[in-house]
N, C-alpha and C positions, 0 to 999 in steps of 0.2 A: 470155593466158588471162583467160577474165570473171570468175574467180573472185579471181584475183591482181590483177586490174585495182580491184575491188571494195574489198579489202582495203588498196591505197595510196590512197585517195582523203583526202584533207585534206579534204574536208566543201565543201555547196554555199554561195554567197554568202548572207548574213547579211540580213534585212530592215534591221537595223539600218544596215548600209552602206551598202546603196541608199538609206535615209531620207538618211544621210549626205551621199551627192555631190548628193541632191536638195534639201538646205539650202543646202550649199554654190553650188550654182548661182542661186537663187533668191534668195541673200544677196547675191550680184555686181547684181542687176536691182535690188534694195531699194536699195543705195547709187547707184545711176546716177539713181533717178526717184522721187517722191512715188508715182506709180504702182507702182510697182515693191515698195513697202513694203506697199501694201492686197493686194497678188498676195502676197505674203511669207508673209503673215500668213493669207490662206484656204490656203494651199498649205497652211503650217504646221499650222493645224486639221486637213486633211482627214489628213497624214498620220500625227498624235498618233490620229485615230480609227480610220484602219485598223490602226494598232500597239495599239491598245486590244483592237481585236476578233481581231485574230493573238493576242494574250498572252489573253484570254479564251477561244480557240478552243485553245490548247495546253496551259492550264491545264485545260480540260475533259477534252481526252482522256488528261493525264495522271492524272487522278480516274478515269476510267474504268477504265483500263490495272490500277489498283491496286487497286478494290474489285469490280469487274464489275460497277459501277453507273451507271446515270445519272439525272440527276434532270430529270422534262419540266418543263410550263410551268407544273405545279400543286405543281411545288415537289416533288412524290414520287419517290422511289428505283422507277426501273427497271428491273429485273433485266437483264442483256447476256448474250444465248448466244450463245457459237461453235460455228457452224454447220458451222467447215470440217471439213474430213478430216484426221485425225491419223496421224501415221507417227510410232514410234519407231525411233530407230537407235540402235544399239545400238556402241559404239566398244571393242571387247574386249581386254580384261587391262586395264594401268594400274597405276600406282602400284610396290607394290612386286615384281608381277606385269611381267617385260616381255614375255612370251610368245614366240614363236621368237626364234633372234636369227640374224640373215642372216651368209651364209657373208661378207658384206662390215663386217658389224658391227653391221646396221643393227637395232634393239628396233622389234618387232613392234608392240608396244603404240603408237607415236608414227607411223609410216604407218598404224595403224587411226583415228587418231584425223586426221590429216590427212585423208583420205580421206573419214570420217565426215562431217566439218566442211562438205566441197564439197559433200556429197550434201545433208546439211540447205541450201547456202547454196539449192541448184537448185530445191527443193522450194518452198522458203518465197517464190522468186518465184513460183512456180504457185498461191500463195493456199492452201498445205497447212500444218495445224499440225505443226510438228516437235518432238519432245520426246528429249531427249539421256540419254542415262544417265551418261553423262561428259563433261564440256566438258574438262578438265582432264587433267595427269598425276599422277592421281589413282584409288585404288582407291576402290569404296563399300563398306569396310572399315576399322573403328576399330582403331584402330592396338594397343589391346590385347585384340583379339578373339587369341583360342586355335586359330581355323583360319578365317585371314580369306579366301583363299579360298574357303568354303562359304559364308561370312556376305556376300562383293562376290554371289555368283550369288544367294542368296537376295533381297539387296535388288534386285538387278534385274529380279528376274522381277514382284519385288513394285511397284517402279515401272513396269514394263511394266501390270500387273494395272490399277492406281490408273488407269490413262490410257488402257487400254479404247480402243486404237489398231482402226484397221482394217486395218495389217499395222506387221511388227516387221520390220525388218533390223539383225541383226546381221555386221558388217565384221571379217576377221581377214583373218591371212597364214600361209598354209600348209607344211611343210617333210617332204624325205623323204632318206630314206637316201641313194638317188642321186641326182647330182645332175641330170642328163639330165631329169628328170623337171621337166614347168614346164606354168603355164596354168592360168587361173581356172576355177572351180567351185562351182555352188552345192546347196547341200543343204538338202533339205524333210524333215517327219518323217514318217514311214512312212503310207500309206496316207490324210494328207492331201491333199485333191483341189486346193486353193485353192493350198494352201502349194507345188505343185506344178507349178500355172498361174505363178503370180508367181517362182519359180524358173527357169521357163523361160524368161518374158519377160526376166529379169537377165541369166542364161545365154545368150542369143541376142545380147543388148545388146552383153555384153562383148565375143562373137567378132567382131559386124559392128564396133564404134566402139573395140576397143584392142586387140583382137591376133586379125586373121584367119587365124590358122595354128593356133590352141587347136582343139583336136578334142574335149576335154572335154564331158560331158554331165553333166545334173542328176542327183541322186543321193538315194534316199530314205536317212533313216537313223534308227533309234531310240537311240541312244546317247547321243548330245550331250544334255548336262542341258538346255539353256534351248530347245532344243526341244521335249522330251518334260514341261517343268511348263509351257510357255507357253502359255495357252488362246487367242491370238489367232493370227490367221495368222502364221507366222515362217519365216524363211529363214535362212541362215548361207552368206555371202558370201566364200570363201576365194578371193581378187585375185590371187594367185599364189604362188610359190614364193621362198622367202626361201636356200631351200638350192641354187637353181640361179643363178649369177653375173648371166647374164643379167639374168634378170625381176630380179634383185634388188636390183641398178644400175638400172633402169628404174622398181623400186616407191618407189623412192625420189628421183624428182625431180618437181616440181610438174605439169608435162605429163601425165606418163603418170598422172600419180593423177588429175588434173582427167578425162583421158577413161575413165577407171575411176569414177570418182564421178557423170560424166553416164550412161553409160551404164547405172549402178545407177538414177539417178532415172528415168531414160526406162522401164524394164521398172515402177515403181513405178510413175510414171504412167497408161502401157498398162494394165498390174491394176484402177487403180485406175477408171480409166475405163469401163472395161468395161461 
């Protein structure tokens, strides 16, 4: 999986290294020949100056990264807009919240947030800003709030609000009395036309690319809180069923969630392209 693939990587070759075997080799020619020391010795300059202008070049965009600034050739601060397209996701419950828990054991909260995680990794290769409401297993609820529940949805809608996305996904897992019952679904709020479109395209995603046997269809709803205060476009992503054995062994290994998480970005994409 690209996703899994991504996450083990130890990191690409270091300049510093290749500067390395490029001393090393050039220091074998220096002891063999008087020539060999004048070649040493420009080789050695040219590569103290590309390492000059790497460490001035990363050193910049680290400045940048942190003030949103850059300064041009007259020495002035110049403001940096991101132009991209922003998507929130939304990785629901957390912390002391685990939301369903699977007839297998599995907390709700921890395949939302896996899931969540692939969906941001797909996006942010597509040059879209992603903004998280939870990296973590962690509610956004202070631990001596009086009903942290309403205070995690509050700040979320409130960080949804700050970041003025051009669509919100919010990621859960769903559970019902019987168990027979299985298949992703997603739900827009009543009478939104957008929320509606971008619902479909998820909904479509998921039957073609992770379970073509789901007959499920999009569903308007006005109940769900973070849909009915969330002023930007929003969805609510329920992946499957946590109370049917099946889907629930399946929502919980890396595969099935990585084509559950493409197929949410792809229907984000389609919307977003439009």
């Amino acid at each position: 999986m690209l996703y899994e693939k991504w996450k083990s990587r130890s990191g690409h070759g270091s300049l510093a290294g290749h500067m390395g075997k490029g001393i090393s080799w050039v220091g074998m020619l220096w002891k063999e020949g008087g020539w060999g020391g004048r070649l040493f010795s420009g080789i050695i300059g040219l590569l103290l100056l590309l390492s000059a202008l790497y460490l001035g070049r990363s050193a910049a965009g680290y400045l940048s990264a942190r003030d949103g600034s850059r300064r041009n050739v007259s020495g002035e601060n110049v403001v940096v807009t991101d132009t991209r397209k922003c998507v929130v996701i939304d990785a629901g419950h957390g912390g002391d919240d685990p939301g369903k828990v699977g007839i297998n054991g599995a907390l709700e909260k921890d395949i939302n947030l896996e899931i969540a995680n692939r969906v941001k990794f797909y996006l942010e290769a597509n040059d879209i800003k992603v903004v998280m409401t939870r990296e973590s297993d962690e509610g956004l609820y202070e631990p001596s709030a009086s009903n942290k529940k309403v205070q995690d949805m509050k700040r979320r809608i409130a960080l949804i609000e700050e970041n003025n996305p051009q669509v919100t996904v919010s990621i859960h897992q769903n559970s019902y009395s019987e168990e027979y019952v299985h298949g992703a679904q997603v739900f827009y709020y009543n009478n939104s036309t957008q929320g509606q479109k971008l619902a479909q395209y998820i909904q479509t995603g998921l039957v073609e690319m992770a379970d073509p046997e789901n007959k499920r269809q999009v569903k308007a709803n006005d109940s769900y809180y973070l849909l009915k205060k969330t002023g930007s476009v929003i969805v609510i992503v329920e992946c499957g069923f946590l109370s049917n054995e099946t889907e629930a062994e399946k929502l919980c290994t890396p595969e099935y969630q990585d084509r559950v998480a493409w197929a949410i970005h792809m229907g984000i994409l389609r919307y977003l392209n439009e």
